[in-house]
C-alpha positions in Angstrom: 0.0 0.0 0.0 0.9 3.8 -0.6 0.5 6.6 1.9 -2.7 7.0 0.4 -3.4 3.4 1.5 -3.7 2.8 -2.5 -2.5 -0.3 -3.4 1.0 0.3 -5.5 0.4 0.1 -9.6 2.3 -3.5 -10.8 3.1 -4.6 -14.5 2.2 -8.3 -15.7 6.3 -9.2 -14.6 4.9 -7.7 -10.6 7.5 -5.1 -11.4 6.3 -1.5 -9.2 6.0 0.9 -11.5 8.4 3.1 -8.9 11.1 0.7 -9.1 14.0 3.1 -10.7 15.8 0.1 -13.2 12.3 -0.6 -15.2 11.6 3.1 -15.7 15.0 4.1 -17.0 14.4 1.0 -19.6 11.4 2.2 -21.6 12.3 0.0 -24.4 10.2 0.8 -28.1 7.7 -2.4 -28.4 9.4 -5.6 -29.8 12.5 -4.6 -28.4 15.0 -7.5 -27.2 17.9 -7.6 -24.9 21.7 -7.8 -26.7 22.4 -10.0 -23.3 19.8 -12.0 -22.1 17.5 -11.8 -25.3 14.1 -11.5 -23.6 11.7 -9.9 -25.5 9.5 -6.8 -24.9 6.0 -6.5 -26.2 3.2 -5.0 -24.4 4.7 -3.9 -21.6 5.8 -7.3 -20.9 9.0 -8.8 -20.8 9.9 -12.6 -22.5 11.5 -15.4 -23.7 10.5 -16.5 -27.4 13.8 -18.0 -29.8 11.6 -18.0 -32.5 10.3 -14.5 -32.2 13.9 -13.4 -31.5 15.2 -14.8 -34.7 12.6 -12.9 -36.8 13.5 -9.9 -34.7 16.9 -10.2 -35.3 16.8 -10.1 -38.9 14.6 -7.1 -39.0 16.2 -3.9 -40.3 14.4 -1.9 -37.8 15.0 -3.6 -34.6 15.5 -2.2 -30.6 18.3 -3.9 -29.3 18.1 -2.6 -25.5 19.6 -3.8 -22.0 16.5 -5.4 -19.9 15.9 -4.1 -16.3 17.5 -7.5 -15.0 20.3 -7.5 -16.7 20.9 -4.1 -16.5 20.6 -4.5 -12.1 22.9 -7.3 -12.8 25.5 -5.2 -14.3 25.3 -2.9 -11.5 25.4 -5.6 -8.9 22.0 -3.6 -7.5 20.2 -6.4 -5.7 16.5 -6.5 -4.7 17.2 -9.6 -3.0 19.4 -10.9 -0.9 19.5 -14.9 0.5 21.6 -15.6 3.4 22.3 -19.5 3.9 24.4 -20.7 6.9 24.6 -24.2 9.0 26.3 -27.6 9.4 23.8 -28.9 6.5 24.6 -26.5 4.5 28.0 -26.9 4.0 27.2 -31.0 4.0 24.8 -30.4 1.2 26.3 -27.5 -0.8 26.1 -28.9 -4.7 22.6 -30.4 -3.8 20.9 -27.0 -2.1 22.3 -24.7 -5.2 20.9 -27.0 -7.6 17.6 -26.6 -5.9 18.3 -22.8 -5.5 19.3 -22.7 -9.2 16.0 -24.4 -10.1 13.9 -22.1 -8.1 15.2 -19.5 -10.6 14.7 -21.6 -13.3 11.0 -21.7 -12.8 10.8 -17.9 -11.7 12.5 -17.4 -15.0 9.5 -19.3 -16.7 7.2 -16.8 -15.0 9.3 -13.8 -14.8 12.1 -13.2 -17.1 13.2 -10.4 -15.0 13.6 -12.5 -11.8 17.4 -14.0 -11.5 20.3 -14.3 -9.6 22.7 -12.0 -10.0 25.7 -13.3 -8.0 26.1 -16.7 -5.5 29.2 -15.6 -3.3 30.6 -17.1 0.1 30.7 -14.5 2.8 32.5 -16.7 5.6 29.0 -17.6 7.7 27.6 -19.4 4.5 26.4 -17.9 1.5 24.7 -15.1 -0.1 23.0 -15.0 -3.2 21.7 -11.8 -4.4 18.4 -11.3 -6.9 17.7 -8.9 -9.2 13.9 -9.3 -7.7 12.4 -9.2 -3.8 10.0 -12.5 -5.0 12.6 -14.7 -6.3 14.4 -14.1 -2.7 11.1 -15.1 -1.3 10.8 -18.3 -3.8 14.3 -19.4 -3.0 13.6 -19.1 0.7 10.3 -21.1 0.3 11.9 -23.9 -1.6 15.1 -24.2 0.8 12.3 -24.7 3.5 10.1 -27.2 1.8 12.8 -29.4 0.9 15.2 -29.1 3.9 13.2 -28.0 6.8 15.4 -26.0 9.2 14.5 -22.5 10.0 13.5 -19.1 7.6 13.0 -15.1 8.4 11.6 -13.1 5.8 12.1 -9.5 6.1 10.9 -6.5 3.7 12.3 -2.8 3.6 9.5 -0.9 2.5 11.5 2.2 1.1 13.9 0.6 -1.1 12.1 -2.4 -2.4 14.0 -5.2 -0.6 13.9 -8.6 0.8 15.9 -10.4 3.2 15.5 -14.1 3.6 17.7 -15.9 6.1 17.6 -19.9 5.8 19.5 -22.0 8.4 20.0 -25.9 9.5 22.2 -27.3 11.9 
């Protein structure tokens, strides 16, 4: 909600209009990404190869940089996942499979939603999103498939989430 208790105005990709990286982007209709490729038609933001192709060979074509990319290039995170625990460092390879499969999906529904960077930070590792929801999804599936314990916490300012996952 806004401070006039208004609900905030989303796009189709659940993108706040506010949100600084999708307003500089204001890409011309059947615009595409040079690094990700998504596609942009009616104000929505996807993956087609076949559309691309035909794109592609078009005189007249928009090659732009995509909101998600473009946070990734700036290493400006909406979303930031903070793993820790004994399991975790037991179970590495299998839990970022599962978290590289949540984004997978998220992808599917949300070409905008992805990863932008899986570091160690000495406690256990944090993996920043281009996207408060996909922190959220990652958080949810760590949960559902290894139990253990989960905070969620959103900045309401700057758009943010911060999802903690441990298991000793």
């Amino acid at each position: 909600m806004n401070e006039k208790g208004r609900r905030s105005v989303r796009n189709r990709n659940g993108h706040d209009k506010h949100d600084t990286y999708w307003n500089q982007a204001q890409p011309k209709d059947h615009s595409f990404c040079g690094k990700c490729s998504a596609i942009y038609h009616n104000k929505h933001w996807f993956f087609d190869e076949k559309k691309l192709e035909t794109l592609r060979a078009e005189a007249a074509n928009h090659q732009v940089l995509c909101p998600a990319c473009h946070k990734i290039q700036d290493h400006f995170a909406s979303g930031r996942v903070l793993m820790s625990g004994e399991f975790l460092r037991e179970h590495r390879e299998e839990i970022l499979n599962l978290v590289k499969n949540a984004e997978k999906r998220a992808m599917g529904m949300n070409p905008l939603e992805r990863i932008i960077e899986i570091a160690n930070n000495g406690k256990g590792i944090e993996i920043t999103t281009t996207h408060e929801k996909l922190a959220q999804r990652i958080g949810k599936s760590l949960y559902r498939a290894f139990s253990g314990t989960v905070d969620y916490q959103w900045a309401r300012g700057d758009k943010m989430a911060r999802v903690s996952w441990c298991r000793d």
